[in-house]
C-alpha positions, 0 to 999 in steps of 0.5 A: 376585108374592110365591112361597111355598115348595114344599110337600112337603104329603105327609102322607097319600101313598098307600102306594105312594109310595116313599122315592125317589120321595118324596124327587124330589118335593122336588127340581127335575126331572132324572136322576141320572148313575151314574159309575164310578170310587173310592167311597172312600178307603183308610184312610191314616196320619197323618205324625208331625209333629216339633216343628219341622216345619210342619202341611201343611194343604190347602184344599178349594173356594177361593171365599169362605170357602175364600180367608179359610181359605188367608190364615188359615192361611198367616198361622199360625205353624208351619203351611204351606198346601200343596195347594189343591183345587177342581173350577173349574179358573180359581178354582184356578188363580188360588189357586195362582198367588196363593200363588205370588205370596205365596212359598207354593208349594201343589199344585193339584188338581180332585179331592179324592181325589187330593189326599187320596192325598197323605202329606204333607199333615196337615189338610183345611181344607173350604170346599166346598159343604154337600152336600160337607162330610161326605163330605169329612171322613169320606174324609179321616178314612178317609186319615189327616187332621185335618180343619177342616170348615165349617159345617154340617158336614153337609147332613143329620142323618144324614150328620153322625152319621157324621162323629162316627164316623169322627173317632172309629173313626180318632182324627182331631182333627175341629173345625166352623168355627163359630168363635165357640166361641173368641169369650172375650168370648161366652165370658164372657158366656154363661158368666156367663149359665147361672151365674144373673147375670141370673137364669133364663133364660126365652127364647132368640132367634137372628137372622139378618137378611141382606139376600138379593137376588133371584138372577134368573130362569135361563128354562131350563139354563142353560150350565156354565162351560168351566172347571168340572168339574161332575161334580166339584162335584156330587159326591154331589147328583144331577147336574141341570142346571144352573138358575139363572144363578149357579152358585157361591153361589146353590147355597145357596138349592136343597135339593140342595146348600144349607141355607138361610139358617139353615144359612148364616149362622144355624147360627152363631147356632143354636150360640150359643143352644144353648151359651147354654141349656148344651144339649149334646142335641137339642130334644124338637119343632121346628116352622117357618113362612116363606116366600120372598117380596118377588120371584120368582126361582129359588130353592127356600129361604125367605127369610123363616122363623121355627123354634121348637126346645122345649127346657125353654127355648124357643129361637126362631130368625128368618131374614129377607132382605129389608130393613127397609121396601121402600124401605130397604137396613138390615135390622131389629134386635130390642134392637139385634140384626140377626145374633146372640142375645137370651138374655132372663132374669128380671132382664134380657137379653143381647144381642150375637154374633161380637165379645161384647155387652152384658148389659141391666137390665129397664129396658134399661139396660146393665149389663156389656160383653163384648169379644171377637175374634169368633173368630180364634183358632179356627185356631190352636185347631184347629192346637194339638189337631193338634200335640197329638193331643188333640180335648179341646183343641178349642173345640168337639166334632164331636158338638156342633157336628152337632147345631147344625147338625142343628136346621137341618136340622130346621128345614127338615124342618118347613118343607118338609113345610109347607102353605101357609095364609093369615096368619090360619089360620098364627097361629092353628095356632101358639097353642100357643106364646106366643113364636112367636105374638110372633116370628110378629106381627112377621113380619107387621109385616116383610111389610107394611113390605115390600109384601106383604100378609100376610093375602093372600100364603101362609105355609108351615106346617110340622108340630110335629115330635117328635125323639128325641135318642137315635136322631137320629129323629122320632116316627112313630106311624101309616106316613105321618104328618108323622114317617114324612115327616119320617125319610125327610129325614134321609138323602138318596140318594148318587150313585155314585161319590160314596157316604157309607158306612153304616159309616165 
């Protein structure tokens, strides 16, 4: 049975419905834990690092893309990969034992705020889970760190707001890890595309079509590994049991400590769209349609969404997770695109991503290749701005890369404020714009060639939402419109001890 998304549907609450309760409407059954213990870190000083001396970098969550980050790191030069952290004390231990192994002694430690009482360590590489990310920045910018946070940097509009301030109020070098800001390849090509090579820009698509398999049914709590400290990993997300049969990585696919796929993988190819446009502000509405279908398992987030960001250029975004036809393992393409951007122009269109691409005559004859590195510089850009001191040296601000990630988290605002609506009404609700009505066809089509019948399975419709860049808030003019629901998504409630501050 295909599962739609859970709708919040709350539009018209009655007024007794509170923020609080509102936000444990969106959420999986469970009480938070209040703990006692620090709520922050003391404000630190950063160690003056002399011209011969290596930058002691730290790691913070070591699966996946924490792992890349230590060999990364550990393979620049003048820099030293000194402490690692993670609340699993097996995935620790096997970092530790492996730097060891590789005759790079590092600190191993559970807890990131002990690691951050440490002087001797400059930089806070964060790999942990997005619902860790700003937390971690801003406690490290408050100890006297330079910081590499990965994407999104936030799990939430707000909460990357106050990343821009603490990088700010304490003069921290702060870079995303949205690393093909230092694609030159892509560089070239989208610098060549806003000076007008193929004309005006008419439309700009981001893709990101992943396959993303079914993470099972849990049947109930399920046990937490021995290992794992899951006070630690849950941090400032409310202390639930634990529902799936993964912990690590399907924490993704739950609202609590994930994005969703275009705040995965797609927040790279949402900045690449933007810096495509020369957008450095926020779209004026938003609106997202999807649903999670093919199967029927645990997760909370779409696997299948379409989002519409109107800028003066429209700017669409596709996720898809299932694959091409029901019986295939290759994802569909759009000009040959399957995780990338398609900046179509009066006399053309650019297609490509991580690594560069090719710009395309109207008659879909190539024109002009850009060859890239998909970003591998990015690393040693963070480590020269450290040495610096100079945050300009950066490929990228934090300020720009909180609103990328913040279009995700918009995006996902919409669509978990949506109503389920059968295929035809879905279309018809979206008319207004031509190129969602496109990219809305071909979801169709996508559905079909993958069992499920779309005039029958339910589409989850998100409202038109209007955001106003300047106070990073959504238009609201009656107290419980889709905008008044839509503001109390910006921020989330934080448990203590693990509380980001108003004031940073």
């Amino acid at each position: 049975m295909d599962k739609p998304a859970t709708s919040a549907g709350q539009f018209s609450a009655p007024g007794s419905l509170t923020r609080r309760s509102f936000i444990q409407t969106l959420a999986a059954a469970g009480a938070g834990a209040v703990l006692s213990g620090q709520s922050s870190i003391p404000a630190g000083r950063s160690r003056v690092i002399g011209a011969n001396q290596d930058v002691r970098v730290a790691v913070a969550g070591l699966n996946g893309k924490g792992a890349h980050h230590i060999e990364l790191f550990n393979s620049l030069p003048g820099v030293r990969v000194a402490a690692l952290c993670d609340p699993d004390r097996d995935v620790l231990g096997f970092a530790v034992d492996r730097q060891k192994k590789n005759g790079c002694q590092a600190d191993g430690y559970a807890d990131v705020r002990t690691l951050l009482e440490q002087k001797d360590i400059d930089a806070l590489v964060i790999a942990a889970p997005n619902h860790w990310h700003a937390l971690m920045a801003v406690w490290a910018c408050q100890a006297g760190k330079d910081v590499y946070v990965e994407k999104p940097v936030s799990h939430n509009v707000w909460e990357g707001r106050k990343i821009v301030e603490a990088a700010a109020k304490y003069g921290r070098v702060v870079l995303a890890g949205t690393q093909h800001r230092s694609d030159e390849g892509l560089a070239g090509a989208l610098e060549s595309i806003r000076r007008g090579e193929l004309g005006k820009i008419r439309l700009v698509r981001g893709f990101c079509y992943k396959k993303r398999d079914s993470i099972g049914k849990a049947g109930g709590p399920q046990p937490i590994p021995s290992a794992i400290d899951y006070d630690l990993w849950t941090g400032p997300a409310p202390l639930r049991p634990l529902m799936r049969q993964r912990l690590h990585y399907d924490w993704h696919w739950f609202w609590d400590t994930g994005n969703s796929d275009i705040g995965n993988q797609g927040i790279h190819e949402v900045d690449m769209c933007r810096w495509a446009l020369g957008a450095g502000g926020y779209p004026e509405r938003v609106v997202s349609v999807g649903g999670r279908y093919g199967y029927n398992d645990d997760a909370e987030t779409p696997n299948t969404q379409i989002t519409l960001f109107e800028y003066d250029v429209p700017l669409v975004f596709e996720v898809r997770g299932l694959p091409k036809t029901k019986e295939a393992y290759a994802m569909d393409s759009f000009k040959g695109v399957r995780i990338g951007i398609v900046v179509e122009c009066e006399n053309g269109y650019f297609a490509g991503g991580a690594g560069g691409g090719w710009m395309y005559g109207n008659d879909g004859k190539k024109i002009r290749q850009f060859v890239g590195d998909g970003g591998r510089a990015h690393a040693q850009n963070f480590i020269d701005a450290v040495r610096n001191r100079d945050a300009s040296r950066l490929a990228v601000s934090i300020e720009q890369a909180h609103i990328s990630s913040a279009l995700c988290h918009m995006a996902n605002i919409s669509y978990r404020l949506g109503q389920s609506l059968p295929g035809g009404g879905t279309k018809e609700a979206i008319a207004r714009s031509s190129a969602l009505t496109e990219a809305f066809g071909r979801f169709q089509d996508h559905l079909s060639s993958n069992g499920v019948d779309p005039g029958v399975a339910p589409t989850v419709l998100g409202p038109w939402l209007d955001f106003s860049g300047g106070g990073e808030r959504f238009a609201s003019g009656e107290r419980y419109d889709a905008g008044f629901w839509a503001n109390q998504l910006l921020k989330r409630e934080y448990r203590p001890p693990f509380v980001l501050p108003e004031h940073v």
